[in-house]
N, C-alpha and C positions, 0 to 999 in steps of 0.2 A: 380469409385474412382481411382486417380491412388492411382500406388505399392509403390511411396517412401508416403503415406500420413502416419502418425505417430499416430496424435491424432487430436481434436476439440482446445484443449489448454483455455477450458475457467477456467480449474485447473491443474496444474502443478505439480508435485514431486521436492523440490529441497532438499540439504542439510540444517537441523536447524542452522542457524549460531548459536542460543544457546537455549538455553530451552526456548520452548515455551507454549504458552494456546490456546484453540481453541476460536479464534477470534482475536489474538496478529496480531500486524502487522510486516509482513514478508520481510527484504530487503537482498535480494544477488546479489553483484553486484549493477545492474542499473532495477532490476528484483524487484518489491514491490508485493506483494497478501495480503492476510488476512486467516490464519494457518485453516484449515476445522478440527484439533484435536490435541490435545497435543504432545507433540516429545521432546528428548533431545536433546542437542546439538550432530549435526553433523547424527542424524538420520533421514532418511528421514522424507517430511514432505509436503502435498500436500495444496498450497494457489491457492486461489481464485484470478485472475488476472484481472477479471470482473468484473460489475455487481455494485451493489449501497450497501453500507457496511457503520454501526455504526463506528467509527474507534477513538481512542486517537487523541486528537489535543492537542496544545500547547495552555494553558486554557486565554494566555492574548492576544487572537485575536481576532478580530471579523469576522467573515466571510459571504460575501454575497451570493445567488444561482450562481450561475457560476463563480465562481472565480477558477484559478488555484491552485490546491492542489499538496505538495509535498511531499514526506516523509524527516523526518528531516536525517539530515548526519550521524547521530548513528543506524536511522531507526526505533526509540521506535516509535512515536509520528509523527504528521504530522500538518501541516505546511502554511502558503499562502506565506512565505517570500519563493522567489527562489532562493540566494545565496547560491551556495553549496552542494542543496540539490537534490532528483531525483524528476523531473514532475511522479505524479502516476493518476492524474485526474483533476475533477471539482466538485466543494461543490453541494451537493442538493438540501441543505436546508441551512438557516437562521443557523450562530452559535453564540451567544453573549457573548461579554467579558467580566466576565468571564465564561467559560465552557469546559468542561472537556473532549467534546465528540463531531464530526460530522458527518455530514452524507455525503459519497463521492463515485460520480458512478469513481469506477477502469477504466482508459483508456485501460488495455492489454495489451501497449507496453512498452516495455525497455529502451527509449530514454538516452542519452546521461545524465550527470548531468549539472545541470543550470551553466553558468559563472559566475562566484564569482569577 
């Protein structure tokens, strides 16, 4: 393995931007996860960057299996509209409008936020 390797990175440490729960969805930055335990703000707080996760959606969408998933610009809730918001994945499953809840595999990366 080389010397500079740090971690796997499939969970992260970063700062709570503010009090969280474990399963809140997490944005810093351009950086989304899903919280592995409760923290307050500004204490650290290790998300999930991976993987396929229940998450908050914005409940008047409807969502198909592969659609592009965003987190919204506040970062509570998530999203299929991309103006403004960060690309964090693709839906898993079927979400209908109205619902409270979907299901989205984590992309892992930090990309850029969408043009608005």
């Amino acid at each position: 393995m080389a010397k500079n390797f740090v971690q796997p990175g499939h969970v992260v440490t970063v700062p709570a931007p503010a009090a969280v729960s474990s399963g809140d969805l997490v944005t810093v930055g351009v950086l989304t996860g899903v919280a592995q335990f409760d923290a307050g703000s500004g204490d650290p707080v290790e998300i999930a960057v991976e993987g396929v996760h229940e998450v908050e959606k914005v409940s008047a969408q409807a969502w198909t299996v592969g659609a592009a998933i965003y987190a919204t610009s506040a970062g509570l809730a998530t999203t299929a509209a991309a103006a403004g918001n960060v690309l964090i994945g693709v839906a898993m499953e079927v979400a209908a409008n109205p619902s409270a809840t979907g299901v989205v595999r984590l992309n892992g990366a930090a990309p850029a936020a969408a043009a608005t």
